[in-house]
N, C-alpha and C positions, 0 to 999 in steps of 0.2 A: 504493500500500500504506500510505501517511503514513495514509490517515483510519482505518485499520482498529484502530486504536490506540485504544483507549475513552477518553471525554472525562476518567474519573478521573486518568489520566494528562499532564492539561494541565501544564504549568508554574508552580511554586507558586512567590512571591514571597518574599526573603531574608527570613527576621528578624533582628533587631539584638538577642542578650543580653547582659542587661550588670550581671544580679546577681551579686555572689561565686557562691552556688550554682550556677547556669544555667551560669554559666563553668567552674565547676569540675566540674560535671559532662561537660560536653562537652570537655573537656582530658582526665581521666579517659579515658573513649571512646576515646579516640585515644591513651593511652598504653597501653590493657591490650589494646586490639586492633593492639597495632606498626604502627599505619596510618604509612607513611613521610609526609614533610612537605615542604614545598618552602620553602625564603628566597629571596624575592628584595629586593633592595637598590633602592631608589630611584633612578631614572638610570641603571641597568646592567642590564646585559642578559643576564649570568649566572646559572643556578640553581643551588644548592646544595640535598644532601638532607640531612634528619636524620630524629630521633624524639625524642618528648618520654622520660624518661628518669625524672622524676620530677614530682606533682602533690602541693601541700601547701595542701589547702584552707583548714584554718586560720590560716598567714602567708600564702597566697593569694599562693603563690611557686612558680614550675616550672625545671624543667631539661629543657634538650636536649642531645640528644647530640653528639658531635662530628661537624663540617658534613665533606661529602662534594660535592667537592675541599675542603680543609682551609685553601685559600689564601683562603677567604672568611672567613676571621677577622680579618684585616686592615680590614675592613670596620666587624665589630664594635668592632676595637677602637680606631677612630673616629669611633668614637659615632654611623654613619648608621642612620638608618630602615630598618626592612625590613618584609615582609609577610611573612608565613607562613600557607602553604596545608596543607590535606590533603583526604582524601576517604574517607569512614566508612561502605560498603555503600550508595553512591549519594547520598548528603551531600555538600555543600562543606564546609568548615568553614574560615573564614580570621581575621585578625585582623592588624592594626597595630600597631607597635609603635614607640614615637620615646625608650623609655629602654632603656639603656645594658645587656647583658649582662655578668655576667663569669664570664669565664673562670678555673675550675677545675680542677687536677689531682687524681687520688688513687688509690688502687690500684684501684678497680673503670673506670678511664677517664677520658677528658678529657671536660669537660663544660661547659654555660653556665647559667648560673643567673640570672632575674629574676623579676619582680612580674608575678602576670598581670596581661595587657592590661583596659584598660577597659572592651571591648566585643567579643565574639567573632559576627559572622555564618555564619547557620546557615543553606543554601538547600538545599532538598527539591528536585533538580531532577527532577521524576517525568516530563517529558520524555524523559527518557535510560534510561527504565527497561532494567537491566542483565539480561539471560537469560543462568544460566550454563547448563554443557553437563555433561553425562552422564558421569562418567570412561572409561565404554565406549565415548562416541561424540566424545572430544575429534576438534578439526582439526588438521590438519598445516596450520602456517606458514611461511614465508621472510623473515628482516630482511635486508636488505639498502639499500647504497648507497655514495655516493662518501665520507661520514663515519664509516662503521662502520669499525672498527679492527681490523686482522690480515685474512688471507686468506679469502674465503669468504664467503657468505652464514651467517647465525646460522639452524638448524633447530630450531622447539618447538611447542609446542602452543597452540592457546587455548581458555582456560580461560570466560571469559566476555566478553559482547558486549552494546553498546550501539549508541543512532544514532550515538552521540559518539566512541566508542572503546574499547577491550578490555584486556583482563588477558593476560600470556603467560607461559609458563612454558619455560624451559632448562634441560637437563642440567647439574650442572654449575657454576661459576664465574664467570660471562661480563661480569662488571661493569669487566674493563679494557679490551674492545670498544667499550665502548658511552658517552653523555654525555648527562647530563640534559641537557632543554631540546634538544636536538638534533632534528632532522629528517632522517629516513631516509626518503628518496624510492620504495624498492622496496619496501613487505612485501604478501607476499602469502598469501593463505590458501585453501586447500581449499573452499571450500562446496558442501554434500550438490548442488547444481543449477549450482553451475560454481566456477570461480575467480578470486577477486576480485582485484585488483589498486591500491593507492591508497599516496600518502604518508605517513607519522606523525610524529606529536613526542612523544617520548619523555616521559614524566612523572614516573614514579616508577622505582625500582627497589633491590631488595630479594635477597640471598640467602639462604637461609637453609643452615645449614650441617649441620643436624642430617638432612637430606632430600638433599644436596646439588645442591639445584637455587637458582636465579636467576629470579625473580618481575618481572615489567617492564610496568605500565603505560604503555600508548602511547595518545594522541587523533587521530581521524581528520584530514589535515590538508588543504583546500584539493578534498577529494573532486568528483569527477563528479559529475551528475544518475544515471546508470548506475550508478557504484559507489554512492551513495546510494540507489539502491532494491533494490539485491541486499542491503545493510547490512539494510535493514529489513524486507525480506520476510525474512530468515534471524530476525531477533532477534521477528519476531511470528508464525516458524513455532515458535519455541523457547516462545515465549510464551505459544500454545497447547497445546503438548506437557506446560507445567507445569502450567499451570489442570485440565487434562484426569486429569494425575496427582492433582491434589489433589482431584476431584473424585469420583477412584476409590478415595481414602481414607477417604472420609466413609463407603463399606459394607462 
């Protein structure tokens, strides 16, 4: 099912920007779409999440929010290196950083304040193109594993799917379950032609409160040749279901 995948969708190569503008626009992006972010620290093996919180293009200086677990400030506040990821409706967007954040209090929150970085990489991976799903046809999931926290398998939906990995969505609360960077050996999902079964590692994850639900991107981890092509026969059945609709729009 891999070739069925039209050649537009090849893998397109990182670019490197690294004017104030180019920068500051894509900081932006990522701050007005609450795309959540990942640090990780040089040497260490821990992720922390945040959000950018604030973009000022003219002192070409941002703010993040406070890191999730909060013990990675410890970090910052000996001056190591960290990288910061996100991911922008199938975008990478990362960047390096080796100066110094600080740390801010004030009524609206705890915060870190620096210069943007030098050079922000921007990769299109249109490999992984993302098919979401129908709100009338989401899938029943199952997270589970020997790291998930409290009793029970976590039950939600997914919302969207790649070769690489999917978007879920919970009822709910569920972010003291659960740990960035983690690997949950069981989830499994529903699909319309059977039920799939594979690893993940957790990526992101986000509540939002005003919906009360729990938002969790996970990446496929270490999958089967088997679970790899039930992945992709679903994301290029979805794939055509979209095209088909857009095509039915045009009369």
């Amino acid at each position: 099912m891999s070739n069925a995948l039209s050649a537009e969708e090849a893998p397109q190569p990182p670019k490197v920007l690294s004017t104030p503008m180019e920068i500051a626009a894509n900081l932006r992006m990522l701050h007005d779409s609450r795309d959540p972010l990942i640090i990780t620290f040089h040497e260490r093996n821990q992720r922390f999440q945040t959000f950018l919180v604030g973009v000022d293009r003219d002192a070409q200086t941002l703010a993040l929010d406070e890191m999730v677990p909060r013990d990675g400030e410890r970090y910052l506040e000996k001056g190591e290196p960290f990288r910061i990821e996100g991911f922008h409706e199938g975008v990478r967007i990362s960047w390096e950083s080796t100066q110094a954040l600080a740390i801010h209090d004030s009524d609206s929150g705890r915060c870190y304040r620096g210069s943007f970085p030098e050079a922000v990489v921007y990769h299109q991976r249109r490999n992984a193109f993302r098919a979401a799903l129908k709100l009338t046809q989401l899938v029943n999931v199952e997270l589970d594993g020997n790291k998930l926290k409290g009793k029970g398998a976590l039950s939600g939906k997914l919302l969207d799917i790649s070769a690489t990995g999917c978007k879920l969505r919970f009822t709910g609360d569920v972010r003291d379950r659960l740990q960035l960077g983690q690997v949950y050996e069981r989830f499994a999902a529903a699909l319309p032609f059977g039920k799939m079964t594979a690893p993940v590692e957790l990526r992101y994850l986000h509540f939002e409160e005003s919906v009360d639900t729990t938002f969790a991107g996970v990446r496929f981890h270490n999958m089967s040749g088997l679970v790899q092509r039930q992945v992709e026969r679903f994301v290029y059945q979805l794939q055509r279901e979209a095209r088909r609709f857009d095509k039915d729009d045009d009369y």
